[in-house]
Each structure stands twice: as structure tokens, then as C-alpha cells.
N, C-alpha and C positions, 0 to 999 in steps of 0.2 A: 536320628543322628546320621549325618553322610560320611560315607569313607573315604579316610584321609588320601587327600592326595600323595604324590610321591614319582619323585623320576631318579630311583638310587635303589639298584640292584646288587647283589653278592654275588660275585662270582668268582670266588677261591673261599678254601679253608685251609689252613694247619695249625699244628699241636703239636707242643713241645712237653715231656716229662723227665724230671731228673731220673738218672739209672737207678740209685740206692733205692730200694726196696726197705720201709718198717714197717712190719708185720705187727699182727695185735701179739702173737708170740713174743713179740721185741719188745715191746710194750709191757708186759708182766713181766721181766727183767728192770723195769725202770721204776714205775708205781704199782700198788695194790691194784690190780685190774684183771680181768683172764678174757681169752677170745669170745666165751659166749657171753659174756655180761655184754660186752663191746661190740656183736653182731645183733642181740638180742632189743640193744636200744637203739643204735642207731645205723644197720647195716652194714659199718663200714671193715674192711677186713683189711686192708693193707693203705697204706699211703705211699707217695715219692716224696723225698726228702731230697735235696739244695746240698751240692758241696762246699765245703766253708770257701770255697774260691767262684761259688756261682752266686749270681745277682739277678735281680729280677730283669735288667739287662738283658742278659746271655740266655736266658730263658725266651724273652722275646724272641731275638737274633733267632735261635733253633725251629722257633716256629714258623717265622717267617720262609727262611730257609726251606722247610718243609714244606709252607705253601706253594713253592715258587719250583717246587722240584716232581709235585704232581697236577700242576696247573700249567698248561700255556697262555702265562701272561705275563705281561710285563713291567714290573713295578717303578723303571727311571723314570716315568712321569706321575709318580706319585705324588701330592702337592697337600697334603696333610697325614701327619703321624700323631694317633690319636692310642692313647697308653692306658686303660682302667687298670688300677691298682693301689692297695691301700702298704703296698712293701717297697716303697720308689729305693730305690740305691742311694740316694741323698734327697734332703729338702729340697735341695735344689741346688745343680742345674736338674729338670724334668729327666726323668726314665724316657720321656720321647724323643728328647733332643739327643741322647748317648745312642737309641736307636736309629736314629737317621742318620750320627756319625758311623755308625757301625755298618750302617747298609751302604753306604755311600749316595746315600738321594735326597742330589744338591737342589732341588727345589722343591723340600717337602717343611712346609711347616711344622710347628710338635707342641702337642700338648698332652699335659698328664692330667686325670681326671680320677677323682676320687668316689666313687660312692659306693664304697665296700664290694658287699655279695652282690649288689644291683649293676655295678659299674660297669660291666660289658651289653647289656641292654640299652643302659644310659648311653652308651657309647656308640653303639645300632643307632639310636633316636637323635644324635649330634649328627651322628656323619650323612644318615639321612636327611635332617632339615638342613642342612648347609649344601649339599648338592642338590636336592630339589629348588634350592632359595639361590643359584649361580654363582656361590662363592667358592666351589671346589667339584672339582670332576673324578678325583680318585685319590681315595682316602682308606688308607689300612689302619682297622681297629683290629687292637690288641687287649686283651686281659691276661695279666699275669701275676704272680705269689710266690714269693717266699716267706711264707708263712712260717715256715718252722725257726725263722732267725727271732721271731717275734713270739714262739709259744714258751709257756714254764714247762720243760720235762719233770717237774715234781708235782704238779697239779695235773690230777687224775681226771678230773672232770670236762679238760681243756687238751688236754697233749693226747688223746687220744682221737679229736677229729681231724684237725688239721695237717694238711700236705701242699705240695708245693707242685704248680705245674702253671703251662701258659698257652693261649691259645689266642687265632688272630683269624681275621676276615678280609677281604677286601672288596668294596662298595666303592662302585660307580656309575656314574650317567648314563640313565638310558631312556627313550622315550616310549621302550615300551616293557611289559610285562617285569613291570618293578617288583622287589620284594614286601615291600612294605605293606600291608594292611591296615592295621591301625596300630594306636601303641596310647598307654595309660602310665602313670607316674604320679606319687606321690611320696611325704614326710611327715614323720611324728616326732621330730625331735625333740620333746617331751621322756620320748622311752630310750635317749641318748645313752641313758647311766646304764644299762642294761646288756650295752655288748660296746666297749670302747679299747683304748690304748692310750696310756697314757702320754702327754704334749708338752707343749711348755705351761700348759695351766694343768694345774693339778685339784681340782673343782670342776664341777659341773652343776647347774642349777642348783644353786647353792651346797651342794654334796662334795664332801672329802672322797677325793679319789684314792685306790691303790695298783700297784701292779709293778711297779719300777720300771716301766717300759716293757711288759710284758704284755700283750691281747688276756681283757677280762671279758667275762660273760655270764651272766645269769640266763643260763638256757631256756629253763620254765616260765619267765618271761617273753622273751623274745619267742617262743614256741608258740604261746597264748595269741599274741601279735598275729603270728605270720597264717596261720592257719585260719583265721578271723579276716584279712585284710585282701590275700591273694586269692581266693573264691569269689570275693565281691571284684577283686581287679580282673578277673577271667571272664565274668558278666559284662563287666566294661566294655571290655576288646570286645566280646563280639558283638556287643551292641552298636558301636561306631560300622564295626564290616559289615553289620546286616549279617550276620554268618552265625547257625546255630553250633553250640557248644558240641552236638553231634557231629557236625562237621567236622571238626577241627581231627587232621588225622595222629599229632603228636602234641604232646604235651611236656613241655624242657624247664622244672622249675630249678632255681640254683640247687646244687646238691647238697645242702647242708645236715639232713636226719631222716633217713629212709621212714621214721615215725612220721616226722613230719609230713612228708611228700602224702605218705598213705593218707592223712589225715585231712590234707587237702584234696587231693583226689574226692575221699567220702563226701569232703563237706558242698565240692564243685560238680559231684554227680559225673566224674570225668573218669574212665576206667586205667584204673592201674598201669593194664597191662598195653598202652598206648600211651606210655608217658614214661619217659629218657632218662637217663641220671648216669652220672660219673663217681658217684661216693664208692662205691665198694671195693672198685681199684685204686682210685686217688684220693679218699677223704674227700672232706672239706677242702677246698681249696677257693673259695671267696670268688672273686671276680673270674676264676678261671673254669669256674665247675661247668658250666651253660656250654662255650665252646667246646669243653673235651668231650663231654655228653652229645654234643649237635657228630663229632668224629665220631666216637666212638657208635654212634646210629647212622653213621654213612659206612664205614667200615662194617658191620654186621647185616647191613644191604633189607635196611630199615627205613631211610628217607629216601623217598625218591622225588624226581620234580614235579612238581603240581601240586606236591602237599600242602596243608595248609599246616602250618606246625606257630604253638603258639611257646612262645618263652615269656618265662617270668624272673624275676629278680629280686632279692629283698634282703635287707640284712642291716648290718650299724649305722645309725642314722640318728631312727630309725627309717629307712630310705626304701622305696618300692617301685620296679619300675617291668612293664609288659610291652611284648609288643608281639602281633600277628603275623608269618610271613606266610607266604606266599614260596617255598623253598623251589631252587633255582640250579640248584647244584645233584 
């Protein structure tokens, strides 16, 4: 396999998190649960939670903002706004389009992109093929969630991962020393019924849906999936780069069950303690987990340039998607 080309480099990051603070403490106030049952399955100890007046919107907006206030660069010639998120403020108009009203960048196109916990990868592998392919020169990818407008606080099994937070990039053209490496993606929408929300159809593959608009999940499912499919996708990448799996200096899978992550790790032979995560501050947070995790590893003076750091993605689809970089920031 030869490694992918590519002339679409990162060069900014920010993160945005809401202030409120719930705690697994806060938590055992609401359902049957206590902080170690809830550290001991899935790592996570506290999440941010969305003021009933913040939208996945203004969550971008903060992150942005934050990019642009520890980066010298410059975003009015930004000419695509590209949104991963499964919590849009409305069907439509797009969460991108209210983001490019809100930055004021009059000649940025927008699009919202859905593919759950994967969709900031997905969004890396857009905004690359489209500036390598001369249809854009600078392009800020975003993930963002508000998850908790979308969880049941009386379902114990579900209100205990999820949080809300957003995180954004910015890729552009360059002729040399791109970020990209390679990048792998796939779907089993077969295992759709297994982690959805419900739509205007209330079915799926022929199956009675429930939830009344609330995020359902059959975790032990989806578990089984991810830890089986993301070791064979970490094979992948590095088989396109030429690049052994020892190489690779960080490892950033969505933050969904510190179980999980371990699990993978064991199963990809990739060590623990060289692989990123955001869960244990912010939960779950879908499309947003990967970004806070890539900050929260430049902030504790973790990444540095020339790494090879590889991200992965996966989640309701059933949807999966990787890519290798080459870190630049």
C-alpha cells in the first residue's frame, strides 16, 4: 500500500467546555449509582454539562474563539465551515451556517456532518480530500455536543456517560510537511439499533424503536463492535504509512469507556500509557472527545511536533473512521 497523499495541514487548535460541573456525587442524587461503581466501569468522574441557554452553536463560537486567541492566524479567509455533530441546534438551518453567521466569515461555506463519536475524524478526512483535491484552502473543522439536552437523567445506564463540550481545528494548504498520513473508514449499519435517537421514523430494520427523543444504547453491544473493529482499523493506518504500530508516538481513540480504550489497547498491542483520552474530565462527549483529548495532550506538554499520533473514531452508525497524523502543532 502507498501512503496517501495529502497537501492539508493543521495548524490551530481550541476547546471549548461548559462551566457547570456534574459530578458522579451529583449523579447519586439523581439515579441508583455511587462514584465507584461509575469510576470502576468506565473511568469517568465528572462531566460539563450545556446551560439551558447554550447550544451546540455557542459552544463552537467559544472554541473557536479560543483558537484564534492562542494561534496567530487568521480566519477571514476561511472558505469552508465544516460542523461534526449529532446535537445541531435545529434540522436545519445547519449548526455551520449559524457558526459563520456568528464569526462573521463572509466567504466561508458550511456544512453540518453527522457521523456520531466518529464525526471529527470524518471531518479531518473531508476537509483534507477537499484541500488536497483544490476546492478549498482553509477550512475549520469543528466537533461539538450537547449531549445532556439529548440524555434521560432517570436512566442510570446512559446519564452517567455523557457530557457536553466542543472542539475545532484549522486545515490548510500547504505544499509541504502535511499532516495527514493515511486514514481508514468504515460502517455496519446493521448494528444501527444498538446505539441511536430517535427521528421521524420510529423503526429501524424492521425493529420497534423507543426512547421519545432521548440517546438509547445497548452498551455491551456496541463494546463487543468497537474493541473487535478499531485494532483491525489501527493495522490498516499503518499499513497504508508503511509505519509500524511501534512507531506511532500517541494513540487518541474517541473517549467513550476507559474499559474500552484498555481493551483496545490489549487487543492492538498498543501501550496504555501512550494513548490520550478526555473521558474522566468530560465523559463522553461524541464527536467532541478526540479534540479535547488532542488539547488536553498539548496542554500537559504531551504532543509535540513530529509525532506520529494516530486517532481513531467510532460510534452510532454503526460508523468508524482513523486517520494517522503527522502532528504539527
Amino acid at each position: 500500500m502507498q501512503r496517501s497523499h495529502s497537501n492539508a495541514k493543521i495548524t490551530a487548535i481550541g476547546t471549548y467546555v461548559p462551566e457547570h460541573v456534574l459530578t458522579n456525587l451529583d449523579l447519586e442524587k439523581l439515579v441508583d449509582t455511587n462514584d465507584e461503581w461509575i469510576v470502576s466501569r468506565t473511568g469517568i468522574r465528572e462531566r460539563r454539562i450545556a446551560s439551558p441557554e447554550q447550544y451546540t452553536t455557542d459552544l463552537c463560537v467559544r472554541s473557536a474563539l479560543n483558537l484564534s486567541s492562542r494561534y496567530p492566524v487568521s480566519l477571514e479567509d476561511v472558505d469552508l465551515i465544516l460542523v461534526a455533530t449529532t446535537t445541531p441546534d435545529y434540522s436545519f438551518p445547519s449548526t455551520a451556517s449559524q457558526v459563520q453567521a456568528r464569526l462573521g466569515l463572509q466567504n466561508a461555506g458550511a456544512i453540518d456532518l453527522n457521523a456520531a463519536c466518529a464525526g471529527f475524524v470524518y471531518g479531518l478526512q473531508v476537509a483534507d480530500g477537499l484541500i488536497t483535491a483544490g476546492l478549498n484552502r482553509k477550512i475549520l473543522v469543528f466537533a461539538a455536543e450537547t449531549l445532556s439536552k439529548i440524555t434521560d437523567y432517570t436512566d442510570r445506564s446512559t446519564c452517567v456517560l455523557f457530557g457536553d463540550g466542543a472542539g475545532c481545528v484549522l486545515v490548510e494548504y500547504t505544499e509541504h510537511n502535511p499532516s495527514f498520513l493515511s486514514s481508514c473508514m468504515g460502517s455496519n449499519g446493521a448494528g444501527g439499533i444498538h446505539l441511536y435517537r430517535t427521528g421521524l421514523s420510529d423503526q429501524m430494520n424492521g425493529q420497534q424503536l423507543s426512547g421519545s427523543g432521548y440517546l438509547m444504547q445497548n452498551g455491551r453491544e456496541v463494546y463487543k463492535w468497537a474493541v473487535t473493529s478499531v485494532p483491525t482499523g489501527m493495522k490498516q493506518l499503518c499499513a497504508k504509512s508503511n509505519v509500524s504500530i511501534k512507531e506511532v508516538d500517541w494513540f487518541v481513540p474517541h473517549s467513550a469507556n476507559l474499559r474500552m480504550i484498555e481493551s483496545i489497547c490489549e487487543k492492538s498491542g498498543f501501550p496504555l500509557k501512550k494513548t490520550l483520552w478526555s473521558l474522566e474530565r468530560f465523559g463522553n462527549t461524541s464527536s467532541a472527545s478526540i479534540p479535547l483529548a488532542l488539547d488536553l495532550g498539548l496542554q500537559e506538554g504531551k504532543l509535540k511536533p513530529g509525532d506520529k499520533v494516530m486517532l481513531y473514531g467510532f460510534g452510532a452508525g454503526l460508523v468508524q473512521a482513523g486517520a494517522l497524523l503527522n502532528w504539527t502543532l
